[in-house]
Legacy VTK file of the C-alpha trace (Angstrom):
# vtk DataFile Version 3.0
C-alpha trace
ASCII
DATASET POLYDATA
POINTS 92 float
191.846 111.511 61.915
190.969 109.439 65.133
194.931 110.085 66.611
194.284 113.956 65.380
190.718 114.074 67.194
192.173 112.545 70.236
195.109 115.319 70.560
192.497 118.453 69.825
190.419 117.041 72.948
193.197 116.631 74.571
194.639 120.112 74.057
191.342 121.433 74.923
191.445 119.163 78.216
194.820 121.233 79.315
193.526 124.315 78.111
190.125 123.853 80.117
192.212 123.218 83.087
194.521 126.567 82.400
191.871 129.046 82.203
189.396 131.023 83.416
188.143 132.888 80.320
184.357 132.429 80.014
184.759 132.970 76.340
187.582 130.557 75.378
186.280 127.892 77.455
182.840 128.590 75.336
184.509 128.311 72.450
186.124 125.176 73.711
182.789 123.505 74.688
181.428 124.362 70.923
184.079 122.521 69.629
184.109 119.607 71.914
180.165 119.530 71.297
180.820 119.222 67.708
183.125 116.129 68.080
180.695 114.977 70.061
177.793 114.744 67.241
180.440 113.618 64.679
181.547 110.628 66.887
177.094 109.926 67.912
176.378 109.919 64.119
178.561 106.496 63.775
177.348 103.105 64.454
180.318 101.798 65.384
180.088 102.758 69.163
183.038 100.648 70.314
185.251 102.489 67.970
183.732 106.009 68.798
185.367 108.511 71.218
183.396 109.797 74.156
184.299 113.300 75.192
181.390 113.437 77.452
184.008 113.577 80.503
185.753 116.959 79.009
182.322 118.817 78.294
180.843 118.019 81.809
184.798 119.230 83.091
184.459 122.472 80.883
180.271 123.084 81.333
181.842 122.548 85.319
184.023 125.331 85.087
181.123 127.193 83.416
179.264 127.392 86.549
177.071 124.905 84.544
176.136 122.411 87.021
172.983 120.763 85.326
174.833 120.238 81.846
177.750 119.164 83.562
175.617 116.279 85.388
174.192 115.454 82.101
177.015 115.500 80.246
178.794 112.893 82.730
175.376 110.757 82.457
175.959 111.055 79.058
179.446 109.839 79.166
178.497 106.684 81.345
175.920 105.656 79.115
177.757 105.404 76.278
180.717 103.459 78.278
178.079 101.409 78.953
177.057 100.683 75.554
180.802 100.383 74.504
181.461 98.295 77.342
178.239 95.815 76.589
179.817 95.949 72.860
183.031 94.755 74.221
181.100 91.840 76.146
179.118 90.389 72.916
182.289 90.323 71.181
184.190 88.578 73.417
181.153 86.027 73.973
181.068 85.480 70.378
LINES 1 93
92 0 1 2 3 4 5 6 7 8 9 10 11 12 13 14 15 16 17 18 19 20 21 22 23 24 25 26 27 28 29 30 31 32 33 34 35 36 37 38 39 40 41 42 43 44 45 46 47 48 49 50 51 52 53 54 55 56 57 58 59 60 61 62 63 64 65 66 67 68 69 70 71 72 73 74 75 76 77 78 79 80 81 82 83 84 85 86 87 88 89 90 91
C-alpha cells in the first residue's frame, strides 16, 4: 500500500504540473487531501508520508495562495516531528 500511495501522489505530482484544468487539479487536491488524513490518523509519524509539499504545489496553481502557505507550514512541521523522531532514535 505505502509503494502504491507513493506512485498515486506521484502521478498526481506530474499531472499537477501538466495542467491547467481548474477541475482536475480540484479533483487532484481532494484526493491528495484524503491521503493526507489517512497518513495524520497514524501514530507512527516517522513512517507516515507527508504530501503537504504537492497540496501547497496544486492549492498554488489554484490561485490559492493562503492554503498553499499553510499547506507548506504544514509540511515543515511534520518534517520536523519526523525529523525529531529520527533524532530520539538514534540517541537511544
Amino acid at each position: 500500500m505505502k509503494n502504491e500511495s507513493r506512485f498515486v501522489v506521484n502521478s498526481y505530482r506530474y499531472i499537477a504540473t501538466q495542467t491547467k484544468n481548474k477541475n482536475k487539479l480540484n479533483q487532484i487536491l481532494n484526493l491528495l487531501i484524503e491521503l493526507q488524513e489517512e497518513q495524520n490518523k497514524s501514530t507512527a509519524k516517522l513512517l507516515n508520508y507527508n504530501y503537504y509539499d504537492v497540496i501547497a504545489f496544486v492549492y498554488e496553481k489554484l490561485g490559492q495562495k493562503k492554503n498553499a502557505e499553510k499547506a507548506m507550514l504544514d509540511y515543515e512541521q511534520l518534517e520536523k516531528v519526523r525529523s525529531e523522531e529520527v533524532h530520539s532514535i538514534i540517541k537511544k
